[in-house]
VOLUMZA-624443 format. One line per 2 residues: their letters; for each residue x, y, z of C-alpha. Coordinates in steps of 0.1 Angstrom, whole numbers, plus 5000, padded with zeros to 4 digits. Each point is the difference from the previous one (the first is absolute). Layout:
BEGIN
A = X Y Z | ...
! end
This chain:
BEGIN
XX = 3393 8236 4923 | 4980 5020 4974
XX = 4983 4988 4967 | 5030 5010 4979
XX = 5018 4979 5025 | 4977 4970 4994
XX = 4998 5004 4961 | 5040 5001 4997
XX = 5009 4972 5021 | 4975 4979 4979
XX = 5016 5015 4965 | 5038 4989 5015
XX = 4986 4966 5006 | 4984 5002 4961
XX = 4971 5010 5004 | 4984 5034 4987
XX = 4967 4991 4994 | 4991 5030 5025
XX = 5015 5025 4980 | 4968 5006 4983
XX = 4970 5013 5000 | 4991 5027 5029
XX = 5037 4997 5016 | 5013 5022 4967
XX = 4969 5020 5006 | 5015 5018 5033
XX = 5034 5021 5008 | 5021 4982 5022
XX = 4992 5023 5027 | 4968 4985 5006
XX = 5010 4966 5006 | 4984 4989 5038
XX = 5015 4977 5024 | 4992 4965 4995
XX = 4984 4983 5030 | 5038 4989 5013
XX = 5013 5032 4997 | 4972 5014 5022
XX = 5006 4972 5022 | 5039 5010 4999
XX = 4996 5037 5003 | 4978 4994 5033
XX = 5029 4974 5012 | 5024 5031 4994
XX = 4979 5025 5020 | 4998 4976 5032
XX = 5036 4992 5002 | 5005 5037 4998
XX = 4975 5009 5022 | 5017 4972 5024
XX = 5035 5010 5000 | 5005 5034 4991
XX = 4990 5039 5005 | 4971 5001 4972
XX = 4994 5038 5007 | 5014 5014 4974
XX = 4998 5041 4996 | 4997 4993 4964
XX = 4985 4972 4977 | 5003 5000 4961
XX = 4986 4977 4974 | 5008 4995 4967
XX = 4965 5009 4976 | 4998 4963 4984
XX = 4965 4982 5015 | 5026 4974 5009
XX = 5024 5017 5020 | 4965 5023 5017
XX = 4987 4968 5010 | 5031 4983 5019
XX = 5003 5032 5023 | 4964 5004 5008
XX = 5001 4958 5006 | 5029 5011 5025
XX = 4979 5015 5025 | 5020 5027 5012
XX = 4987 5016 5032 | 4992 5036 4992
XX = 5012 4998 4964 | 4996 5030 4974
XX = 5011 4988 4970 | 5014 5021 4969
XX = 4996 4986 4967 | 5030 5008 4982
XX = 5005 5000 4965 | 5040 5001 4999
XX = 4996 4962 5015 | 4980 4984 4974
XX = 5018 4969 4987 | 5028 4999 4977
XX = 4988 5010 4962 | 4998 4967 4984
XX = 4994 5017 4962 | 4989 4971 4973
XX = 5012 4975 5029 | 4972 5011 5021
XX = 4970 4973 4986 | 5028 4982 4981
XX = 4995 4957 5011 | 5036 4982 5002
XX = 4989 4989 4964 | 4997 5033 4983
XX = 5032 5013 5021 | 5021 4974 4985
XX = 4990 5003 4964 | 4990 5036 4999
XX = 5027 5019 5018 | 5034 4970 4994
XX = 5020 5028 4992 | 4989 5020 5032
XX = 5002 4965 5024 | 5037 5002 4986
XX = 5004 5036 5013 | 4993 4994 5033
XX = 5017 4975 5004 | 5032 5024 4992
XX = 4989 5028 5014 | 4982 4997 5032
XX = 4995 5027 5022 | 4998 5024 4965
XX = 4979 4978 4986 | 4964 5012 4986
XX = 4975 4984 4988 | 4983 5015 4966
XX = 4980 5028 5010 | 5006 4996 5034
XX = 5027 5010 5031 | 5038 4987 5007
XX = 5002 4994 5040 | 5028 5023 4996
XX = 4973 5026 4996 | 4979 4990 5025
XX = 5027 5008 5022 | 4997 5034 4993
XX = 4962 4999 5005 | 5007 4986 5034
XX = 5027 5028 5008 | 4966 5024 4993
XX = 4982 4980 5031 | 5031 5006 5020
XX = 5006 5033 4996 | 4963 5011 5010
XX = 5000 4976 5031 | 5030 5012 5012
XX = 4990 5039 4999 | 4966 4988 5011
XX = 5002 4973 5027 | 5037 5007 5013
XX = 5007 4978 5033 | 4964 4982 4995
XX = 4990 4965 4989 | 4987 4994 4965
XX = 4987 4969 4987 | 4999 4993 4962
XX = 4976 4973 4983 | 5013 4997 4966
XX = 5013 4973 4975 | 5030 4979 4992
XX = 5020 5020 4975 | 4995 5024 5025
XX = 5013 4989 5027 | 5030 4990 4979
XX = 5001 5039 4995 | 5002 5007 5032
XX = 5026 4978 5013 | 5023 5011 4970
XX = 4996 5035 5016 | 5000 4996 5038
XX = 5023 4970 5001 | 5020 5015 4974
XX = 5015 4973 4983 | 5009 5006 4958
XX = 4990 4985 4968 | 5023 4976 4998
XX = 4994 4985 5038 | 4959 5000 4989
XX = 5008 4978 4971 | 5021 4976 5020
XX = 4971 4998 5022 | 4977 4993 4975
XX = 5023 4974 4982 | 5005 4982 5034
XX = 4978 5011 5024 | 5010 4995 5040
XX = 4975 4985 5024 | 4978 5025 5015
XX = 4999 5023 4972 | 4974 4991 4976
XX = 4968 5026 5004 | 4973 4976 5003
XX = 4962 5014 5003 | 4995 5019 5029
XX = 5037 5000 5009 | 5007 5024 5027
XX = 5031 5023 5002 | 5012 5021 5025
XX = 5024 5028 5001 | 5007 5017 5033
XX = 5021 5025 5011 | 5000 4989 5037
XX = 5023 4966 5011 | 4980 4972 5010
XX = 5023 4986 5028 | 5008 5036 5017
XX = 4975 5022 4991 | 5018 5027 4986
XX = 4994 5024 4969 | 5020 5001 4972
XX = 5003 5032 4978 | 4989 4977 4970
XX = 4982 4967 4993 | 5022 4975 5012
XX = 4983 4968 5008 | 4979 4979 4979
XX = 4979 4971 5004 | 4981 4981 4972
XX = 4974 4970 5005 | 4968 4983 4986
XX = 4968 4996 5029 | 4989 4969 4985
XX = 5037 4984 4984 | 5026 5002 5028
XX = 5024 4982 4973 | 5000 5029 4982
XX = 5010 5024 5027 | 5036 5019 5019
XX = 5007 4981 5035 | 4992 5037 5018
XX = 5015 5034 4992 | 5033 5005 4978
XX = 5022 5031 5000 | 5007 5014 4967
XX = 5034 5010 4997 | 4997 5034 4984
XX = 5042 4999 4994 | 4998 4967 4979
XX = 4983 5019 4973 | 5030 5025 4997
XX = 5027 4988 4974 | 5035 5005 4996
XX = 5014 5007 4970 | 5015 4964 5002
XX = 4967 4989 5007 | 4983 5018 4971
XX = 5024 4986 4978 | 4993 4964 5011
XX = 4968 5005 4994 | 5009 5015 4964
XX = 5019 4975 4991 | 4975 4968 5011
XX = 4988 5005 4968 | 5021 5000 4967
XX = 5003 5022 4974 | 4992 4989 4965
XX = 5008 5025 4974 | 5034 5022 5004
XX = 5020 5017 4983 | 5040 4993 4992
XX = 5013 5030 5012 | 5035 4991 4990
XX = 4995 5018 4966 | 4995 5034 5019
XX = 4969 5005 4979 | 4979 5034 5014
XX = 4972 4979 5013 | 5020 4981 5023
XX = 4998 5009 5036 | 5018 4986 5032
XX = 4980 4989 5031 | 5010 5005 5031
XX = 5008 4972 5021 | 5002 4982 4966
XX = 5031 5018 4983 | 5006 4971 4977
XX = 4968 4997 4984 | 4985 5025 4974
XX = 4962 5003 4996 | 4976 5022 4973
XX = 4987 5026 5017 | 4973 5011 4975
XX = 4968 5016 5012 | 4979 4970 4994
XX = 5025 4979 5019 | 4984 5005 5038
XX = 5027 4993 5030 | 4982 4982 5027
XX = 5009 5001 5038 | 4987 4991 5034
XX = 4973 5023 5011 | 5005 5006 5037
XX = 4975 5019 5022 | 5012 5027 5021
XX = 4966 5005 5025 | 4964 4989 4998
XX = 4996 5022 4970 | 4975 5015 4988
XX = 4981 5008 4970 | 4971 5002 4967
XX = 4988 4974 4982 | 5000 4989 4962
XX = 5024 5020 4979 | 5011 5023 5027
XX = 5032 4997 5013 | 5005 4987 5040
XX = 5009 5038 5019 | 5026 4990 5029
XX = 4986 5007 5034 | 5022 4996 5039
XX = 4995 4971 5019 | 4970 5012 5016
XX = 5010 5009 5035 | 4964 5004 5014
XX = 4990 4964 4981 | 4972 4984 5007
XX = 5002 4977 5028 | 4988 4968 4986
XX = 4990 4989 4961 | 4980 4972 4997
XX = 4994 4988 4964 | 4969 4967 4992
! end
């Protein structure tokens, strides 16, 4: 728990009376830990230290005072940490110092948005978590030319960690925003929520060619944790044309042409031979994004660049 933490959970419950002052004085990235979120950061570390291999051949923290003090409060044996800059927290924009108040009567229009848009969403001034995802593939890309076959621990943030499980557990758009609409026991990130990715199978031992198993838990909430290690099924994430046009077709269309007059504008669509639809350039067709391997890539504007399921992987990923 950090002091944004603390001054947003009191602006949700009304009020914003800490918005103010100082608070407005200071980036985000300096927020501290409150006195429970040291107290929860050290609860992480023991359990750690307790029931798994904390030496890691690599550590990496995100550059927010926040995110600095939870792995230093970890108490890592032998830790070297890297403050990284491509792990600060999601770009909030205007949002950033924005109470629940000012939110809801400055940016209506935007609170609309993401409500439609979700994982494209942006804030004004600020990042969509679709683009984090490509600041993430950045942080992947390095660690698996760098630390191939070793153990890396990241100490990040929330939207983060999102990122990363869109990436590794490769699951689309469309699954994330079912998620987020209903979300399944076990996979809220709380603070200091531990996940794991590992190449090697819990039960026999044996290493995979890729991250394969996946574990996800809170130290100091067991409510909000996995019952032990899940496989993720790689194969599941793989659609059939059938299946891509299910998913298509979930959701309706609400302009079309009448392409019964034969007009020049009209097009057919395949699997759809029946229906006409405009197909002008500012008339986007959306699909399901599916992920091919743990891909790789820049950050911000840049497009993601492909990269192989990475062979030599690291061993083990731990993201707090």
């Amino acid at each position: 728990e950090s002091e944004g933490n603390i001054a947003f959970n009191r602006s949700v419950a009304g009020d914003h009376s800490l918005y103010s002052g100082a608070f407005l004085e200071r980036h985000s990235s300096f927020w501290r830990l409150s006195d429970r979120g040291r107290e929860q950061a050290a609860a992480t570390g023991e359990w750690m230290r307790a029931h798994m291999d904390v030496n890691f051949d690599a550590h990496f923290s995100s550059e927010y005072l926040r995110a600095m003090e939870t792995a230093a409060l970890l108490e890592l044996p032998s830790a070297r940490w890297r403050p990284e800059v491509m792990l600060r927290e999601r770009d909030w924009g205007e949002y950033d110092l924005a109470s629940q108040e000012e939110r809801r009567n400055a940016f209506e229009q935007y609170e609309a948005r993401r409500r439609r848009e979700s994982l494209f969403w942006a804030p004004p001034g600020g990042e969509s978590l679709a683009q984090v995802v490509q600041r993430i593939d950045n942080v992947l890309l390095y660690c698996n030319r760098r630390f191939g076959g070793q153990r890396v621990i990241f100490v990040c943030h929330g939207e983060l960690m999102w990122a990363f499980r869109l990436r590794l557990e490769r699951f689309s758009g469309l699954v994330y925003r079912e998620m987020q609409a209903d979300p399944r026991p076990g996979e809220r990130i709380n603070n200091c929520q531990v996940i794991t990715y590992s190449r090697r199978d819990p039960e026999t031992g044996a290493l995979e060619n890729d991250f394969r198993f996946m574990r996800s838990l809170c130290p100091w909430d067991p409510s909000a944790s996995y019952t032990g290690w899940r496989r993720l099924d790689r194969g599941s994430t793989l659609l059939s044309n059938e299946e891509m046009l299910r998913a298509v077709n979930a959701h309706p269309r609400i302009v079309n042409d009448d392409a019964s007059g034969g007009g020049s504008d009209a097009v057919r669509l395949a699997g759809d031979p029946e229906q006409g639809l405009s197909c002008s350039g500012d008339t986007p067709l959306e699909g399901v994004r599916t992920l091919a391997a743990a891909a790789d890539s820049g950050s911000g504007d840049r497009p993601p660049s492909a990269v192989p399921s990475p062979r030599g992987a690291r061993r083990a990923l731990l993201l707090v």
